[in-house]
Residue, then its C-alpha position, 0 to 999 in steps of 0.5 A: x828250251x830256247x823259247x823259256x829263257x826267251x820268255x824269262x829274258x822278255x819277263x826279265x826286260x818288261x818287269x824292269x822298264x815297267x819297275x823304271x816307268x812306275x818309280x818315276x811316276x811314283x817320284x813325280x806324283x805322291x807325296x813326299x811322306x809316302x815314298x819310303x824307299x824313294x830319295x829325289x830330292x836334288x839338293x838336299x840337306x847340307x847344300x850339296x848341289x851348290x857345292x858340286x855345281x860351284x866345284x865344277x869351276x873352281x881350280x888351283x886352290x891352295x887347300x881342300x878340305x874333306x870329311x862330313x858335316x864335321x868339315x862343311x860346318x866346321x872349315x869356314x873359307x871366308x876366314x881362310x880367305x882373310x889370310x890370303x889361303x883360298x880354299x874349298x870346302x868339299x865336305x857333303x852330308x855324311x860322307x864316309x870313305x867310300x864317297x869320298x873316293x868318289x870325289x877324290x877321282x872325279x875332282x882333286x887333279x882338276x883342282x890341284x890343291x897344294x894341301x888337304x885337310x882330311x877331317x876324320x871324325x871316328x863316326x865316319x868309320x862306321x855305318x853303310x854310307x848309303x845316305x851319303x851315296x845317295x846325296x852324291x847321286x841326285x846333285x852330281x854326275x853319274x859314272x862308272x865309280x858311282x855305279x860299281x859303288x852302288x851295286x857294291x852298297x846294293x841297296x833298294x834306295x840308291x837303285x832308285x836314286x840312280x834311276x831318278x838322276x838318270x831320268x833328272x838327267x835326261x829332262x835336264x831337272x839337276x843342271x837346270x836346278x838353282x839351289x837357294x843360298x838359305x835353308x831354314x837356319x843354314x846360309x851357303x857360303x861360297x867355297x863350300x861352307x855352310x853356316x847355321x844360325x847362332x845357337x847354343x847346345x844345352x848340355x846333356x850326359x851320354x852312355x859309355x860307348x867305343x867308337x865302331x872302325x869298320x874295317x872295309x871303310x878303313x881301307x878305302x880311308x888307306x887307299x884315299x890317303x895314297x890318292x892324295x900322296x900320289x898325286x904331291x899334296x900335302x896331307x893334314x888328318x884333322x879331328x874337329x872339336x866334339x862336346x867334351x861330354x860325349x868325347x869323353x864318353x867314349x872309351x877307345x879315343x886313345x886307340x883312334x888316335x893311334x891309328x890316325x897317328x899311324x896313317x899320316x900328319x895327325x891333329x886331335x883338336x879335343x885335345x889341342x884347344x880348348x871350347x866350352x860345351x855350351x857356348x861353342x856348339x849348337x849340338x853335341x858334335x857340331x861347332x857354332x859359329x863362335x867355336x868355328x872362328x875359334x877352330x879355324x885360327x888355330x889351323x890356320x896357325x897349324x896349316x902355315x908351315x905346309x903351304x910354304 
């Protein structure tokens, strides 16, 4: 008996470090096209390595800004800075709440801002996440958080991203990475934003529907909210602007609202300001540039009273 699980233990060992050694050929060798389940790409789409390496040196900021795309195309730190506000934008590609916990314990005592602004687009409340551990995974650290949430998400494609930032890790590929400032039609802009060339979003109609809460990423977004309140900063939930159209095309706005509104110092910019569809947004649920220079003076104009 004791020589079968021996056996099973040494089938169970060689099985895994031969999985280990296949992946990373497999990454390292075939094309891009043929690896389903396999995302090493450092960098990425949304420049999240600049903005976690450029984190790493950053402190004493006045406010961070937090959320999804909806944040890093939307808080533009070069007009913060021209009213003296310095700020960091540390919003990455679909970030839902369980990620955002993870950037919360690793970065927010050691930047020590004196407000947050929480962007909390509805869709941030839905869906698995995987994505976006995955992006966090091949541009930042590995620790014990971002383990447990991956067997948490228990999910093939972020099995094998952990093994690939280990292994990037070990051979020095991600620390020694330079992430270049443009990518196709987005320019990283220093304090985390990231702006995309001027395009207009041609209009289109959108089904009714009702924005899905997933209940386990609400109480992560809770437990998120009592990080911040613990730690003395000042809290501000923001809904960036979306088209009016696929807004509208949505049945329990009202419902949402009330559940921001419950949880803290709450701002619907659908309904505080007022941006054209086709002028303002380069798609259905993202400014352009002309409707971020508009969204970023009326906070500014909000965000006045918390940093006295």
């Amino acid at each position: 008996m004791i020589t079968f699980f021996r056996n099973i233990i040494h089938f169970v060992l060689v099985s895994v470090i031969g999985y280990i050694i296949l992946l990373i050929l497999w990454g390292e060798v075939v094309p891009r096209p043929l690896k389903k389940n396999l995302f090493n790409n450092i960098g990425g789409y949304g420049h999240t390595h600049a903005r976690l390496k450029e984190i790493k040196t950053t402190s004493n900021i006045d406010v961070l800004f937090l959320g999804s795309s909806h944040t890093y195309r939307s808080f533009d730190t070069r007009i913060f800075d021209k009213h003296e506000i310095k700020s960091f934008n540390l919003g990455t590609n679909a970030q839902k709440a369980h990620q955002t916990n993870i950037l919360l314990k690793r970065y927010l005592k050691k930047i020590k801002p004196k407000v947050v602004i929480y962007e909390v687009y509805p869709g941030n409340l839905s869906g698995d996440g995987v994505e976006s551990t995955i992006n966090i995974i091949n541009n930042d650290n590995i620790d014990l958080n971002i383990v447990k949430l991956a067997f948490k998400q228990n999910n093939l494609k972020i099995y094998n991203a952990l093994v690939f930032s280990v292994y990037y890790d070990v051979i020095q590929k991600k620390i020694n990475y330079k992430q270049p400032k443009k990518s196709y039609d987005d320019v990283y802009i220093n304090g985390g934003f990231v702006q995309k060339n001027i395009k207009y979003f041609k209009n289109i109609s959108h089904k009714k529907s009702e924005w899905i809460i997933d209940r386990q990423q609400l109480k992560i977004f809770e437990e998120n909210i009592k990080i911040i309140k613990e730690n003395n900063i000042k809290l501000i939930l923001v809904q960036a602007p979306i088209t009016k159209n696929f807004y509208n095309s949505h049945s329990n706005n009202q419902y949402y609202d009330s559940i921001m509104n419950s949880l803290g110092n709450y701002y619907n910019f659908n309904k505080l300001m007022s941006v054209n569809d086709s002028l303002h947004f380069y798609d259905y649920h993202h400014l352009n540039q002309n409707g971020v220079n508009i969204f970023n003076e009326k906070m500014i104009k909000i965000l006045g009273n918390q940093l006295r």
